[in-house]
C-alpha positions in Angstrom: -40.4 -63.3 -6.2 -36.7 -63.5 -7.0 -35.2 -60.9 -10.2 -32.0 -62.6 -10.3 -30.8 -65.5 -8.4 -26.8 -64.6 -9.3 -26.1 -60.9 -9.9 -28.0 -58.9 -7.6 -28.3 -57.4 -4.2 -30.1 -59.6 -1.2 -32.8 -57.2 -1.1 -33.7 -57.3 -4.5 -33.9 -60.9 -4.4 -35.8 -61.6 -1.2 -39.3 -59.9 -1.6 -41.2 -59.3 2.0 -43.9 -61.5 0.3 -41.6 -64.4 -0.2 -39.6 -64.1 3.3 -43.2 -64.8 4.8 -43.7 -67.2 2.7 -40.2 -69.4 4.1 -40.9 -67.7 7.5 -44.5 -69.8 7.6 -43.4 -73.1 6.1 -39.9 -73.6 8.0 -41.5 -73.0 10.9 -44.4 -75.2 10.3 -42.4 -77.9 9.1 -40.1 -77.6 12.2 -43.3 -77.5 14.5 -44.1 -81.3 12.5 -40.7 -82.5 12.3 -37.9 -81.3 15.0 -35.9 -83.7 16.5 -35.9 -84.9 20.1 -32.3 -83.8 21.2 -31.6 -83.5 25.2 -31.1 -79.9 24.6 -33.8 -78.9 23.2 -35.8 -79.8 27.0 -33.5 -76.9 28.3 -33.7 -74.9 25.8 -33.8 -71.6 28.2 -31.1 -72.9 30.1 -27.8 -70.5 27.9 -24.9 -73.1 29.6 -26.8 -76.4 28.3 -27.2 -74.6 24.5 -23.3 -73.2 25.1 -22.0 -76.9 25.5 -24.7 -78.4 23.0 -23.2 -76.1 20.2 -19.6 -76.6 21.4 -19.5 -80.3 20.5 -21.6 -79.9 17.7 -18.7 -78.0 15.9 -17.5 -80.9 13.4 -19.3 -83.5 14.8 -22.4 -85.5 14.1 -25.7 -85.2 16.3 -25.8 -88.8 17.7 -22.4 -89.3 18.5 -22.1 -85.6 20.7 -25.4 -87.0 22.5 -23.9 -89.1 25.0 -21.2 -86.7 25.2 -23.8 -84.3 26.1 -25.5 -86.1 28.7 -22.5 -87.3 30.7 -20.7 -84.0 30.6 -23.8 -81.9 31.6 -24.0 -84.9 34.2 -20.5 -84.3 35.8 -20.4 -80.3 34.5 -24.5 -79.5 35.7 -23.4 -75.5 35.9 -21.0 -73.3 34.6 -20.0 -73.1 38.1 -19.2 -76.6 38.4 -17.3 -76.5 35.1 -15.1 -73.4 36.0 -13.9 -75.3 39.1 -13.0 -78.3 37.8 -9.3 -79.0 36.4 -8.8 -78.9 32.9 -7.6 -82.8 32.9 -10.9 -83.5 34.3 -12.5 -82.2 31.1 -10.2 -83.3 28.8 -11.1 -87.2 30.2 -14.4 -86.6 29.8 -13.9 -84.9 26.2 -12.1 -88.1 25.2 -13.0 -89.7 21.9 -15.0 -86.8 20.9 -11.7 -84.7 19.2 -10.9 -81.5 18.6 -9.6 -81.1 21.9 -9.1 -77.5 21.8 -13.1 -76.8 22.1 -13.0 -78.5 25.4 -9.8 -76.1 26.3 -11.9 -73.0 25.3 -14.8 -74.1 27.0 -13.1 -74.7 30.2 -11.2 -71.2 29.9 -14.8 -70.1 29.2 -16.9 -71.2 31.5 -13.9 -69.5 34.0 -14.6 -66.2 32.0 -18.2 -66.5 33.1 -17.8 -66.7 36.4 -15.5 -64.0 37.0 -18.2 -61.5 34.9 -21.0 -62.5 36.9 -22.9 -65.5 35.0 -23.9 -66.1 31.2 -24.3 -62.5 28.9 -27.0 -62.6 28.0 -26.9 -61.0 24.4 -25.1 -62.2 21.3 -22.9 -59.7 21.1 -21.3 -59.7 24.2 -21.6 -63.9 24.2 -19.2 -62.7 21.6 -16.5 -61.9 24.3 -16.6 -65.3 25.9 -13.0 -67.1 24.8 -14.1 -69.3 22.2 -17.2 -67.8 21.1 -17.8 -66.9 18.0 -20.6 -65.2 16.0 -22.8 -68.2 15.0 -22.3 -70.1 18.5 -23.4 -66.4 20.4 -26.3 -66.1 17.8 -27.6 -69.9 18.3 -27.1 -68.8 22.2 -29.2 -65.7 22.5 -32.1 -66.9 19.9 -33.0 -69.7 21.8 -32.2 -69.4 25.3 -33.0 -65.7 25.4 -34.9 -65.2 22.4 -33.2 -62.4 20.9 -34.0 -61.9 17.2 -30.4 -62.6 15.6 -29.3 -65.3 12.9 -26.9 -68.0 13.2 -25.4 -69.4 10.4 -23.7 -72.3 10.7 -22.4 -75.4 7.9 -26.1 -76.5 7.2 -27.6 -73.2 7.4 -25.3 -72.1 4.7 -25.7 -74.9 2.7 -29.3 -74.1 2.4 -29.7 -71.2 1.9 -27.0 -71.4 -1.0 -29.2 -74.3 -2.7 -32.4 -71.5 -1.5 -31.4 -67.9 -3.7 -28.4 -70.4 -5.8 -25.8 -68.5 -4.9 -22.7 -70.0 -6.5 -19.4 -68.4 -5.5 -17.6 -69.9 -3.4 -19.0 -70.4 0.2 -16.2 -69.9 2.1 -15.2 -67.1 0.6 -15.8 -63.2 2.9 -18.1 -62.4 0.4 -20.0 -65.4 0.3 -20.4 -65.8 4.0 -21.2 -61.9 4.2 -24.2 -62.2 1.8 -25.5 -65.1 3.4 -25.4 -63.8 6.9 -26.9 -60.7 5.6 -30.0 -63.4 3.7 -30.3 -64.8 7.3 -30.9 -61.7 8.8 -33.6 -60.6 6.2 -35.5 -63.8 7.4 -35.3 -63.7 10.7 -38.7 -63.8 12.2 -40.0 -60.9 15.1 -41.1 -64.4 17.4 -39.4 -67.7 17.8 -36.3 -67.1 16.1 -34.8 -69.5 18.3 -37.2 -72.2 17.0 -36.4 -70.5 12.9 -32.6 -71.2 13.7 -32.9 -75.0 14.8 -35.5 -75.0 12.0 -32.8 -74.1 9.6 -30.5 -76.6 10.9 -32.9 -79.5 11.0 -33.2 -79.1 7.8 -29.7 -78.9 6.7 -29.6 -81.9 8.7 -32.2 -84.1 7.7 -33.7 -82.9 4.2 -30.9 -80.6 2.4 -28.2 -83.0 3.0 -24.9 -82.0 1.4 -24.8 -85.4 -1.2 -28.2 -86.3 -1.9 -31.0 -83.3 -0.8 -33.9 -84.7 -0.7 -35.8 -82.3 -2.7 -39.4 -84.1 -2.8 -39.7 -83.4 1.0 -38.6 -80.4 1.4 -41.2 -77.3 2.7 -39.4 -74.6 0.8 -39.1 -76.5 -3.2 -41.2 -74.1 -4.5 -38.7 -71.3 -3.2 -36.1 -72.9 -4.1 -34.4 -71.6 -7.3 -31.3 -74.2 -7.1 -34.1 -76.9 -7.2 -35.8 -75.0 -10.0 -32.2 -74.6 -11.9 -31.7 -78.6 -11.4 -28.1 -77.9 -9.3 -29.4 -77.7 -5.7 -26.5 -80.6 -5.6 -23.9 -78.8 -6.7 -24.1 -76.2 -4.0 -22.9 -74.6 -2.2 -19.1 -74.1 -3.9 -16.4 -75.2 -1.9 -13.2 -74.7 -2.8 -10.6 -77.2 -4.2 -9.1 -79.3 -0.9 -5.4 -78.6 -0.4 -3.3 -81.6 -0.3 -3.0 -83.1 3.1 0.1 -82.7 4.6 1.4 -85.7 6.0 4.1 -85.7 9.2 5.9 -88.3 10.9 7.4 -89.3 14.0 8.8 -91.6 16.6 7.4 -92.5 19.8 8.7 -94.3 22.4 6.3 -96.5 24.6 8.4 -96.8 27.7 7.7 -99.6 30.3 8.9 -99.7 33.5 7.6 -102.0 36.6 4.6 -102.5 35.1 4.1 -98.1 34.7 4.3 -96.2 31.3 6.1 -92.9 30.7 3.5 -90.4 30.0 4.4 -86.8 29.2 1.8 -83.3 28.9 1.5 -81.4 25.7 1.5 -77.8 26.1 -2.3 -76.6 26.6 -1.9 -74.7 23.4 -2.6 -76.2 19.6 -3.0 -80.2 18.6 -4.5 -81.8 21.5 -3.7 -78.9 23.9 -3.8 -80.3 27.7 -3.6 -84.2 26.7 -1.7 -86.9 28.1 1.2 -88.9 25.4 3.7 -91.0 25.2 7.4 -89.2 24.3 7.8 -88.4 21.0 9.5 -86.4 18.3 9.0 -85.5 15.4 11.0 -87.2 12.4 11.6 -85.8 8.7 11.5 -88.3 6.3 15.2 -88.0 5.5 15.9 -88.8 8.7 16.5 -91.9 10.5 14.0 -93.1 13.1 16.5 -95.3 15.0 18.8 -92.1 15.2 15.3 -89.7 16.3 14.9 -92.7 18.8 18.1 -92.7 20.4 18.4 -89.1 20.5 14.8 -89.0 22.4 16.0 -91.7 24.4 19.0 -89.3 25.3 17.0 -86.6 26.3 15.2 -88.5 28.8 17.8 -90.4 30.1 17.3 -93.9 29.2 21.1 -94.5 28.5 20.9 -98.5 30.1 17.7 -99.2 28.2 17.1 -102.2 26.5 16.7 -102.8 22.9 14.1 -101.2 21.9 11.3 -103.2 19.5 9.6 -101.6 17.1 6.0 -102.3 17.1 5.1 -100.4 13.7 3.6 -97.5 12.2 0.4 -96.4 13.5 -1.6 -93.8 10.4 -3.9 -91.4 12.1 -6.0 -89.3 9.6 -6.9 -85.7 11.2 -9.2 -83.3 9.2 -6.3 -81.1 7.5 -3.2 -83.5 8.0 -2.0 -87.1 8.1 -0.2 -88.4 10.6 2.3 -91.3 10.8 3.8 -92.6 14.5 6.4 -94.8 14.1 6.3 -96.7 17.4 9.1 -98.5 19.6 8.9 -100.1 22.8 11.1 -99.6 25.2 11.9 -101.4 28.5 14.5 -99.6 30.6 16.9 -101.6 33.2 16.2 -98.9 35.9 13.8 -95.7 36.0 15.2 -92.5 36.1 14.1 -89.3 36.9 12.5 -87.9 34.7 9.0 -88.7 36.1 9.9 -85.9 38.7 9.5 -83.7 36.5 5.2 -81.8 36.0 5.0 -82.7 32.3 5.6 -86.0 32.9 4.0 -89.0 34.9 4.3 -92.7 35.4 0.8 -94.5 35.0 0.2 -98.1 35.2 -2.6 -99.6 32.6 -5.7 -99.1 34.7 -4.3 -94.5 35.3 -4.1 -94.5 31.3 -7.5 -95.4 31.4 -8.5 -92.9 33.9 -6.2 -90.2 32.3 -7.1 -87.4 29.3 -5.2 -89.0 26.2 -6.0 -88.2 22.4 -7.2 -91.1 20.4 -4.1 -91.5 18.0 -2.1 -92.0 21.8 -4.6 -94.9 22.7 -4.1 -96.7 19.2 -0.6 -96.4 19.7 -0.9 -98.0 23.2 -3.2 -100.7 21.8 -0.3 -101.2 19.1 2.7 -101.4 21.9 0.8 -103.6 23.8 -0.1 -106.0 20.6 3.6 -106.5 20.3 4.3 -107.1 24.1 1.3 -110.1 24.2 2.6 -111.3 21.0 6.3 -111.4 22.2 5.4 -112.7 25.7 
């Protein structure tokens, strides 16, 4: 069985006779208990997994689901995805965050084409803009059935509770021993049906909070369970504090058409639609940002501008603050000429790629204006 669950090497702890033993039960338990995910039914199909594992990056298994379906309704093929505009994906992406996965899978699926159609090995999934080691191993176990691991959040997670390994997980050291674990278990047959094992169980049973341990197929295995701390792991490390940023935005109206402007494809929402804004140190004041964005676009003859209020909008390592202010100009200018911006009545915003935080900031401007009117 296992020597020592702390000091020593993966192969001294994982015994043939014991990587059978998970091999046979995972599976088995999987075979009883896998869930019915639109995926799954095209499981040989390497685009369908691609996009599956794309929006599963940070994000919970029934709120990507009707993502999936409409997006593999309007994107069938990684044809049909290359062609398309990236403002096109970015509408369809909306709501579901993390906008730069869409980004990389549109600049992917355009990488594919030119090479010929979908690799059709992990390592040279690998090469695919976007693709890293655990989405190419998911990939080629179970659309080609190549024997590789994937290790993703809940595959860690269990497999720290599994040999109670307790340094910190994120750590290069860490993740290299439990990649290495992974690919000690990786069975000869169905390792694509092993992986998804691994993370239905993360999933369902070895939940991060509360595991619970009474149904689990591998307790006797388990040596975190046996130690009484398979809730303490894995180690993560102390959260930084969240930075927090502010700025002004300026919700401009004009004949019945709002001043939208492009952010540059690259970093935070990469690709989306806004409303002009700036950013604004605390120090500083947000009439005086205001004016001076104002400036730049050349709203010299607008109207007073009234301030709706501050719109907070939590993102995963940073807090955001938009201090919003609507503005009705006298006349238009041209600014709208320009490619990064646009004028778009109510119904276009609807129609166009924006982030979340831009649409509650709409919904805040426009709660002023009814109130007002």
């Amino acid at each position: 069985m296992i020597r020592s669950h702390r000091s020593s090497a993966v192969s001294l702890e994982l015994s043939p006779t014991l990587a059978r033993a998970i091999r046979r039960k995972l599976l088995r338990w999987y075979d009883d208990h896998k869930r019915d995910l639109p995926w799954r039914s095209r499981s040989t199909d390497a685009y369908a997994q691609w996009v599956a594992e794309v929006m599963l990056q940070q994000t919970q298994v029934d709120t990507v689901i009707p993502y999936y379906e409409r997006f593999l309704k309007r994107f069938p093929t990684v044809e049909t995805l290359a062609a398309a505009s990236l403002d096109d994906v970015l509408t369809l992406w909306q709501g579901l965050g993390y906008y730069r996965r869409a980004v990389n899978l549109h600049r992917g699926a355009g990488y594919v084409v030119r090479i010929g159609g979908m690799p059709r090995s992990s390592t040279c999934l690998q090469e695919i803009p976007g693709i890293g080691r655990y989405t190419a191993g998911a990939i080629a176990s179970i659309a080609y059935g190549e024997r590789v691991a994937a290790v993703d959040g809940n595959v860690a997670r269990v497999l720290s509770r599994l040999f109670y390994i307790d340094s910190p997980v994120s750590d290069r050291d860490t993740q290299k021993r439990l990649w290495t674990t992974a690919d000690h278990l990786r069975p000869r047959q169905r390792c694509g049906d092993f992986n998804q094992a691994w993370m239905d169980l993360g999933s369902a049973i070895c939940t991060p909070n509360a595991p619970r341990c009474d149904l689990c197929p591998l307790i006797r295995e388990c040596v975190g369970f046996q130690a009484g701390v398979a809730a303490s792991l894995p180690v993560k490390t102390a959260k930084k504090t969240v930075p927090e940023t502010h700025h002004v935005v300026a919700v401009v109206k004009s004949r019945g058409a709002y001043l939208i402007t492009k952010r540059p494809t690259g970093g935070l929402w990469g690709g989306l639609w806004e409303f002009p804004n700036r950013s604004c140190p605390v120090e500083s004041g947000a009439k005086t940002v205001l004016n001076s964005l104002l400036d730049c676009l050349g709203f010299d003859g607008a109207t007073q501008p009234r301030r709706a209020g501050v719109l907070s909008h939590r993102l995963t390592h940073r807090l955001m603050h938009f201090e919003t202010f609507v503005i009705q100009p006298s006349r238009r200018n041209g600014v709208g000429l320009d490619g990064d911006y646009s004028w778009a009545k109510t119904i276009e915003l609807n129609e166009r790629a924006l982030s979340t935080a831009s649409r509650k900031i709409f919904a805040l401007a426009n709660k002023l204006t009814h109130t007002q009117s």
